[in-house]
BABA-573036 format. One record per residue (C-alpha): residue number from 1; chain; x, y, z. Coordinates in steps of 0.1 Angstrom, whole numbers, plus 5000, padded with zeros to 4 digits. Layout:
N
REC   zapa   drenpa     c1     c2     c3
REC    NUM        A      X      Y      Z
...
This chain:
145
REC   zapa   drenpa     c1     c2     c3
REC      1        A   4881   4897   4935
REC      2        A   4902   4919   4957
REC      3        A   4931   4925   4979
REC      4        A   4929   4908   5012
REC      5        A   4948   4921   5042
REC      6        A   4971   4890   5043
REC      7        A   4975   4898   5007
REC      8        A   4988   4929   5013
REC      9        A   5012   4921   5044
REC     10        A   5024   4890   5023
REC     11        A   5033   4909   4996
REC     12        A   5049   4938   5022
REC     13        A   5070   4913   5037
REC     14        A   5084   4899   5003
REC     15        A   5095   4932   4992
REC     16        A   5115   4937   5024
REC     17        A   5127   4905   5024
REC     18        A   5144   4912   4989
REC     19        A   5159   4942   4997
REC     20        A   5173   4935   5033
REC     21        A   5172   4895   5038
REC     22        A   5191   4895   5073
REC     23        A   5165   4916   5086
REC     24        A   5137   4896   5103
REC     25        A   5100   4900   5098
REC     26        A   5080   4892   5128
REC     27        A   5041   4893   5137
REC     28        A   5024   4917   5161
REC     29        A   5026   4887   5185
REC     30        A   5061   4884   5182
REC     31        A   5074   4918   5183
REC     32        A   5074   4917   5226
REC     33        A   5100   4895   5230
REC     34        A   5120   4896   5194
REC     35        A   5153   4907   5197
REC     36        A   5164   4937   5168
REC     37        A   5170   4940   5142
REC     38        A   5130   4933   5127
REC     39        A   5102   4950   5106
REC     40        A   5068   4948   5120
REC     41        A   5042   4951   5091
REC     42        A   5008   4962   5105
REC     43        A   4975   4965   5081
REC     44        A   4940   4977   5089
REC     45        A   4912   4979   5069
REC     46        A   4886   5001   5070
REC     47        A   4848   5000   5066
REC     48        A   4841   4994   5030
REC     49        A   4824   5022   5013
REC     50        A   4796   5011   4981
REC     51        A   4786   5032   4953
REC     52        A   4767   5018   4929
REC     53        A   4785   4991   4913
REC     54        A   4817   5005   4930
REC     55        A   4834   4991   4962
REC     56        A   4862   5012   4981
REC     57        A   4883   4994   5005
REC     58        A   4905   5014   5024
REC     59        A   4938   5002   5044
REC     60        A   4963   5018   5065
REC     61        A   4992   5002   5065
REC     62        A   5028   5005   5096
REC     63        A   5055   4991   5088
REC     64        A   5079   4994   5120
REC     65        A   5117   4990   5119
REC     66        A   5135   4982   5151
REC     67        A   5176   4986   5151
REC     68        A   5195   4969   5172
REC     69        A   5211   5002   5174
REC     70        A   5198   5039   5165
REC     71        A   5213   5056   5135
REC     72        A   5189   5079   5122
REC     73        A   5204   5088   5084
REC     74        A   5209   5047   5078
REC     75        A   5173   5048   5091
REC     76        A   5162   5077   5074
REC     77        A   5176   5059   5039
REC     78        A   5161   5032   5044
REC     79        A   5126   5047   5047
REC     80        A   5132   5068   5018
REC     81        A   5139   5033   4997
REC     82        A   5108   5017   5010
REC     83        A   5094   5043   4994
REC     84        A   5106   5039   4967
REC     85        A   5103   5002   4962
REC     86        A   5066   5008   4969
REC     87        A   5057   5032   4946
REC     88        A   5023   5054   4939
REC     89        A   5006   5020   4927
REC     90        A   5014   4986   4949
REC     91        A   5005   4957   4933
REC     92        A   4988   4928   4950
REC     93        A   4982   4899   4928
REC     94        A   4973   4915   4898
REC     95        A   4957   4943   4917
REC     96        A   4966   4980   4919
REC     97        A   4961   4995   4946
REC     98        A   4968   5036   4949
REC     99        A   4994   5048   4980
REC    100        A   4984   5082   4996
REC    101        A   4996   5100   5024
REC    102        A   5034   5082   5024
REC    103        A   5047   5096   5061
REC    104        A   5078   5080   5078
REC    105        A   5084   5092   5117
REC    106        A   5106   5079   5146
REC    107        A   5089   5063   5176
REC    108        A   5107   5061   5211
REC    109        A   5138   5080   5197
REC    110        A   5146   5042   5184
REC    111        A   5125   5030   5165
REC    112        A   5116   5043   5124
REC    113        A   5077   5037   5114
REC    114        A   5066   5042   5077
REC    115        A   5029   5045   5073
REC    116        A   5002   5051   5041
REC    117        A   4976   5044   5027
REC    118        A   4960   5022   5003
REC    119        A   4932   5023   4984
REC    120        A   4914   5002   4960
REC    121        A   4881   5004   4942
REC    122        A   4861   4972   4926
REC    123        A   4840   4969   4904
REC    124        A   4812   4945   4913
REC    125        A   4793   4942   4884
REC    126        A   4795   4910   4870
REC    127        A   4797   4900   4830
REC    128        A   4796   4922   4800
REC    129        A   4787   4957   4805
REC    130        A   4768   4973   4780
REC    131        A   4782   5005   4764
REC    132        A   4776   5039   4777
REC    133        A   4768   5055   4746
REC    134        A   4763   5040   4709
REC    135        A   4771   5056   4677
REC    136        A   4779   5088   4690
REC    137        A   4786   5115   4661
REC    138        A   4801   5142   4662
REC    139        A   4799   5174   4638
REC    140        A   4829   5198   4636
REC    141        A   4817   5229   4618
REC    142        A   4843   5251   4608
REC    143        A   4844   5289   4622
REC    144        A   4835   5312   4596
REC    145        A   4858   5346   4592
């Protein structure tokens, strides 16, 4: 069981609903004719990577702010606090998924876009996994003077 990309933008758009609820969320089919203020929440996956019984799924993730009106420290705070709320682990439904590469920018001299990474590794193995090792003793021996 793993994150899904409507997992991840559902859970995006929550957390930005909490912290700024006048501030609509819109789709990428929207954003054309929305009128500001709005976040745009983007997520891509990337080609899953397998290694043994480990999966990797990667994601990069936009989230796009458009003001009705530049101001580039309000902006600038607010990216910060996204950052903030989102943390170095994001958790999707009991999932924890790692953020790497945080990076916020301004697009068009208007708009403010956070972007990162996630990343999440599964196990695939299914039922009880047997112990690496079994009864493993160790001997200290004490160093003679």
């Amino acid at each position: 069981n793993r994150a899904t990309k409507s997992d991840i933008r559902q859970r995006l758009n929550e957390i930005l609903k909490s912290e700024w609820p006048k501030i609509r969320r819109v789709g990428l089919e929207d954003c054309d004719k929305a009128d500001p203020p709005y976040f745009l929440v983007e997520v891509r996956e990337h080609p899953t990577k397998k290694e043994r019984n480990l999966w990797f799924y990667d994601y990069d993730v936009y989230i796009t702010y458009n003001p009705r009106v530049f101001d580039q420290v309000k902006q600038s705070d607010m990216a910060d606090k996204l950052e903030e709320l989102i943390g170095m682990v994001f958790s999707v439904n009991g999932r924890n998924l790692t953020v790497e590469e945080w990076e916020s920018n301004y697009l068009d001299k208007k708009l403010t876009q956070c972007q990162f990474k996630l990343k999440e590794t599964v196990n695939v193995v299914k039922g009880e996994v047997e112990p690496m090792m079994e009864n493993l003793d160790m001997i200290y021996k004490e160093k003679e003077a």
